[in-house]
TIDREN-293983 format. One record per residue (C-alpha): x, y, z. Coordinates in steps of 0.5 Angstrom, whole numbers, plus 500, padded with zeros to 3 digits. Layout:
XYZ
...
! end
This chain:
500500500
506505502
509503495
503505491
502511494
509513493
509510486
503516485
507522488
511520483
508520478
504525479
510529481
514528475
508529471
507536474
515537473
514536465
507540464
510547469
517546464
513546457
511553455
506550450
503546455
503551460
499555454
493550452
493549460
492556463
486557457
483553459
483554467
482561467
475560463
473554465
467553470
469547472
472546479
479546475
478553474
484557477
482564481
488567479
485572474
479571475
477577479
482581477
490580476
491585482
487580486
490574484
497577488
494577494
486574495
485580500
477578499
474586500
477587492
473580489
469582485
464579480
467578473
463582467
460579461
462584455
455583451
455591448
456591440
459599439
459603433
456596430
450600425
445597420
447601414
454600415
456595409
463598407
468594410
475595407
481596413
486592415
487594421
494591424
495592432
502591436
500592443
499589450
492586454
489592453
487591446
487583447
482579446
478580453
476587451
476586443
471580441
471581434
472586429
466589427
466594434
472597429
469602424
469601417
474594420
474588415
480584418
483585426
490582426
493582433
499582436
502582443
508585443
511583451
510576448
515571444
510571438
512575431
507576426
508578418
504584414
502582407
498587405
492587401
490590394
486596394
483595402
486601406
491598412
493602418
497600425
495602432
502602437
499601443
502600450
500601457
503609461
507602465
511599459
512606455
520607457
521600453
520604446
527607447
528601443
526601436
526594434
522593440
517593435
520593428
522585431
516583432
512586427
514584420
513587413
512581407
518584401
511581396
507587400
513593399
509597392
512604394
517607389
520610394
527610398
528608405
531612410
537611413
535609420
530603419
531597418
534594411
527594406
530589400
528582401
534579403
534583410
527581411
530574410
537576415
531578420
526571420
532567420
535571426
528569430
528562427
535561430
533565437
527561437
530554436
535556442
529559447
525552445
532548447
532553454
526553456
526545454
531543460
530550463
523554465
525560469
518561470
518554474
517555481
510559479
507554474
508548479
505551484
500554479
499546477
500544484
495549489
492554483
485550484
478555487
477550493
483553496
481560494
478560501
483558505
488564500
482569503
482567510
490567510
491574505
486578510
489576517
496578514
492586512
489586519
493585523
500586521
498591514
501587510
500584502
502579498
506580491
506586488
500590490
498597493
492599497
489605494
489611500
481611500
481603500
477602494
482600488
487594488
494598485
500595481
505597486
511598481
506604478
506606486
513606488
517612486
523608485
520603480
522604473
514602471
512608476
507615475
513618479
519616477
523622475
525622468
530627465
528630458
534626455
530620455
524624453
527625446
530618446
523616446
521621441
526619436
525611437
518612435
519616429
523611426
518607428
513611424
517613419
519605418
512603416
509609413
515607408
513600408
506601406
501603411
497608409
497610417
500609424
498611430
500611437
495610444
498611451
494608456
494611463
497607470
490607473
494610479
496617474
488618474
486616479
491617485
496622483
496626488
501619492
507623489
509628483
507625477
514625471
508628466
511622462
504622457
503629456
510629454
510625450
503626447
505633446
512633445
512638438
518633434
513627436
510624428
506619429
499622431
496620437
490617440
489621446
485618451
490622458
486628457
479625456
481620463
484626467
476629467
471623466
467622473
466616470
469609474
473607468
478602471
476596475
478595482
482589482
486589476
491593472
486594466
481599465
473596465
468596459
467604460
474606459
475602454
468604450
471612451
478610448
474605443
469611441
476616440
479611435
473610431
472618430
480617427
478611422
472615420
476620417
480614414
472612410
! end
C-alpha cells in the first residue's frame, strides 16, 4: 500500500514537473483553467489579475460579460480596412471579441508585442491598412528600442508596392534583409525552445499554478490574504491598496523607484530618446505600405486615479505633445483625466468596458475619417 501511494506521488509529481516546464503545454492548459466553470478552474484572474497576487477578499468582485456591440450600424456595409494591432492586453481578446466593434474594419489582426509571438504583413490590394501602436503608460519606456517593435511586426517583400527610398535608420527594405530577420527568429526560437525544453525560468510559478491553483483553495488563500491585512498591513506580490480602499493598484506604478512607476522622475534626454524611436518607427512602416499608423498610450490607473500619491513624471502629456512627435496619436489621458465615470476595474490592472468604450469611440472617430 505504502509502495503504491509513493508510485502515484511519483507519478503525479514527475507529470506536473513535465507539464510546468513545457511552454506549449502550459498555454493550452492555462486557457483552459482561467475559462472553465468546472472545479479546474483557476481564480487566479478570474477576479482581477490584482486579485490573483493577493486574494484579499474585500476586492473580489464578479467577472463581467461584455455583450454590447458599438459602433456596429445596419447600413454600414462597406468594410475594406485592414486593421493591424501591436499592443498588450488592453486590446486583447478579452475586450476586443470580434472586429465588427471597428468602424469600416474588415479584418482585426492581432499581435501582443510582450509576448515571443512575431506576425507577417502581407498587404491587400485595393483595402486600406492602418496600424494602431498600442501600449499601457507602465511598459511606455520600453520604446526606446526601436526594434521592439520592427522585430515583432514583420512586413512581407511581396507586399512593398512603393517606388519610394528607405530612410537610413530603419531596417533593410530589400527582400534579402526580411530573410536575415526570420532567420534570425527561426535560429533565436530554436535555442529559446531548447532552453525552455530543459529549463523554464517560470518554473516555480507554473508548479504551484499546477499543483495548488485550483477555486477550492480559493477559501483558505481569502482567509490566509485577510489576516495577514488586518493584523499586520501586510499584502502578497506586488499589489497596493489605494488610499481610500476602493482599488487594488499595481505596486511597480506606486513605488517612485519602479522603472514602471507615475512617478519616477524622467529626464528630458529620455524623452526625446522615446520621440526619435517612434519616429523611426512611424517612418519604417508608412514607408512600407501603411496608409496610417498611430500611437495609443493607455494611463496607469494610479496616474488617473491617485496621482496625488507623488509628483507625476507627466510621461504621457510629454510624449502625446512633444512638437517633434510624427506618429499621430489616439489621445484618451485627456478625456481620462476629466471623466466622472468608474473606468478601471477595482482589482485589475485593466480599464472596464467604460473605459474601453471611451478609448474605442475615440479610435472610431479616427477611422471614420479613413472612409
Amino acid at each position: 500500500m505504502k509502495r503504491s501511494i509513493l508510485l502515484f506521488l511519483f507519478i503525479i509529481s514527475s507529470m506536473a514537473l513535465i507539464v510546468s516546464t513545457s511552454r506549449h503545454l502550459m498555454k493550452s492548459i492555462t486557457q483552459y483553467r482561467f475559462y472553465t466553470k468546472s472545479i479546474l478552474r483557476s481564480d487566479k484572474y478570474y477576479y482581477g489579475d490584482l486579485f490573483g497576487m493577493c486574494y484579499l477578499s474585500g476586492f473580489k468582485i464578479e467577472p463581467k460579460l461584455n455583450s454590447f456591440d458599438l459602433w456596429r450600424k445596419k447600413e454600414e456595409k462597406i468594410r475594406f480596412i485592414n486593421l493591424w494591432v501591436a499592443g498588450d492586453s488592453y486590446l486583447g481578446y478579452d475586450f476586443v471579441k470580434n472586429d465588427s466593434i471597428f468602424y469600416g474594419v474588415k479584418r482585426y489582426h492581432y499581435l501582443k508585442l510582450n509576448s515571443l509571438d512575431i506576425d507577417t504583413v502581407s498587404f491587400v490590394k485595393d483595402e486600406k491598412n492602418i496600424l494602431l501602436i498600442e501600449t499601457v503608460e507602465r511598459y511606455l519606456r520600453i520604446f526606446r528600442d526601436t526594434n521592439y517593435v520592427l522585430d515583432k511586426l514583420l512586413i512581407s517583400p511581396k507586399s512593398n508596392q512603393s517606388e519610394k527610398k528607405t530612410i537610413k535608420d530603419v531596417q533593410n527594405e530589400s527582400t534579402l534583409g526580411f530573410v536575415a530577420i526570420k532567420i534570425r527568429h527561426v535560429i533565436g526560437g530554436f535555442f529559446r525552445l531548447i532552453k525552455q525544453t530543459l529549463y523554464n525560468p517560470l518554473i516555480n510559478q507554473n508548479l504551484e499554478f499546477n499543483l495548488f491553483d485550483y477555486r477550492i483553495f480559493t477559501p483558505i488563500k481569502e482567509a490566509k490574504a485577510n489576516f495577514n491585512y488586518k493584523f499586520f498591513k501586510r499584502i502578497s506580490g506586488e499589489v497596493a491598496v489605494s488610499p481610500d480602499k476602493k482599488y487594488l493598484l499595481d505596486k511597480t506604478t506606486v513605488d517612485a523607484s519602479s522603472g514602471n512607476s507615475s512617478f519616477i522622475p524622467i529626464c528630458e534626454e529620455e524623452i526625446n530618446s522615446i520621440i526619435y524611436s517612434l519616429n523611426r518607427v512611424y517612418e519604417y512602416y508608412r514607408l512600407k505600405g501603411f496608409d496610417k499608423v498611430y500611437f495609443a498610450i493607455i494611463p496607469n490607473p494610479v496616474t488617473i486615479l491617485y496621482p496625488q500619491i507623488g509628483r507625476y513624471n507627466e510621461l504621457i502629456p510629454r510624449i502625446q505633445n512633444h512638437h517633434n512627435l510624427k506618429m499621430p496619436i489616439i489621445n484618451i489621458y485627456d478625456i481620462f483625466s476629466q471623466t466622472k465615470k468608474q473606468i478601471y476595474l477595482n482589482s485589475d490592472t485593466h480599464w472596464n468596458m467604460d473605459g474601453f468604450d471611451m478609448w474605442l469611440n475615440e479610435f472610431n472617430l479616427k477611422l471614420l475619417n479613413n472612409m
